[in-house]
C-alpha positions as CSV (number, residue, x, y, z in Angstrom):
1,X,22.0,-16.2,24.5
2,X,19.0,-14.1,25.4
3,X,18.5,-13.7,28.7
4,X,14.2,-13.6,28.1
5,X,12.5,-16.8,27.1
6,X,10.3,-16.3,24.2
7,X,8.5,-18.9,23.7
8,X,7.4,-18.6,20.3
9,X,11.0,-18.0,19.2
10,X,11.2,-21.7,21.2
11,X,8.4,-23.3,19.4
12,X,9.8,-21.8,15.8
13,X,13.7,-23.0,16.2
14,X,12.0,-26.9,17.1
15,X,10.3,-26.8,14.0
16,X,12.2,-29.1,11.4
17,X,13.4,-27.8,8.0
18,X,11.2,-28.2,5.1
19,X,13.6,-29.9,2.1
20,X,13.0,-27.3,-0.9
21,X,13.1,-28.6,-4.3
22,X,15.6,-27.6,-6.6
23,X,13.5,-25.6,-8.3
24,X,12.3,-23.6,-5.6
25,X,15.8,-23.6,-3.8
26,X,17.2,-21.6,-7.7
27,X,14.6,-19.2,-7.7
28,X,15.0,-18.4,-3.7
29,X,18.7,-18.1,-4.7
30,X,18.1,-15.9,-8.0
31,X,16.1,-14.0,-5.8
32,X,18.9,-13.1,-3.3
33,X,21.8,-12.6,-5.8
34,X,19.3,-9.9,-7.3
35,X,18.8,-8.3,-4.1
36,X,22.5,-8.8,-3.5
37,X,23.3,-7.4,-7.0
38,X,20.7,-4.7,-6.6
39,X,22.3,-3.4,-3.3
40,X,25.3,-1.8,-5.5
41,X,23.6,0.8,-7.4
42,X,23.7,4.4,-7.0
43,X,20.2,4.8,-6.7
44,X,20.0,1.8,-3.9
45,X,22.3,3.5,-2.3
46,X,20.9,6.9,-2.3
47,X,17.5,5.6,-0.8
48,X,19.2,4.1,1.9
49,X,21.2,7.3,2.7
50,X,17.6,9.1,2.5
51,X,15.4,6.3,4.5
52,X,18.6,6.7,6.8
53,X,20.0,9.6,7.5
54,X,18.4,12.5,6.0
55,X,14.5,12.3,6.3
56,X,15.2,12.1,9.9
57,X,17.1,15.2,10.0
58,X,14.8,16.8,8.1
59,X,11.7,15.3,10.4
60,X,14.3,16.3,13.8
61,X,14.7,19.9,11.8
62,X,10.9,20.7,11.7
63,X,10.4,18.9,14.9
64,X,12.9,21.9,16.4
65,X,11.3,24.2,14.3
66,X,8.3,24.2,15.2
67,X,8.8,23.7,18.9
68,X,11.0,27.4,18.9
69,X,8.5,28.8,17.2
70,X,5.4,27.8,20.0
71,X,7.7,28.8,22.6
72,X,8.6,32.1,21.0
73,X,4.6,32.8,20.9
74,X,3.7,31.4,24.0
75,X,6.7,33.8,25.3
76,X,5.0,36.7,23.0
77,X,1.2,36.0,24.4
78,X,2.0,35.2,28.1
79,X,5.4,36.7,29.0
80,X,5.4,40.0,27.3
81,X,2.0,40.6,27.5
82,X,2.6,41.5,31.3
């Protein structure tokens, strides 16, 4: 499926499964229906939309900012002082 050979990636898929005991293998599953369950709520939801969408507006906002405002005084210092 991938073109690249990685052979870690090998070495890790050859590696046989380690049986979990039922104890384990209810709290790894308690574990994931929380997360699971968690994933529904308003405020889950909102961080995602934050982490996702809008810090890096805000970040690519300031970014463009900042870089209009070093050209508008590089244009004021260089340019117009001719």
């Amino acid at each position: 499926m991938n073109p690249h050979a990685d052979p870690l990636a090998d070495k890790l898929a050859r590696l046989p499964d380690a049986p979990l005991d039922p104890r384990a293998a209810a709290a790894v599953l308690r574990r994931a229906r929380s997360v699971l369950a968690d994933e529904k709520r308003a405020v889950v939801r909102l961080q995602r939309l934050w982490t996702g969408v809008l810090l890096p507006a805000v970040l690519l906002g300031c970014a463009v900012l900042y870089t209009w405002g070093a050209l508008q005084t590089i244009e004021r210092v260089y340019v117009a002082g001719r």
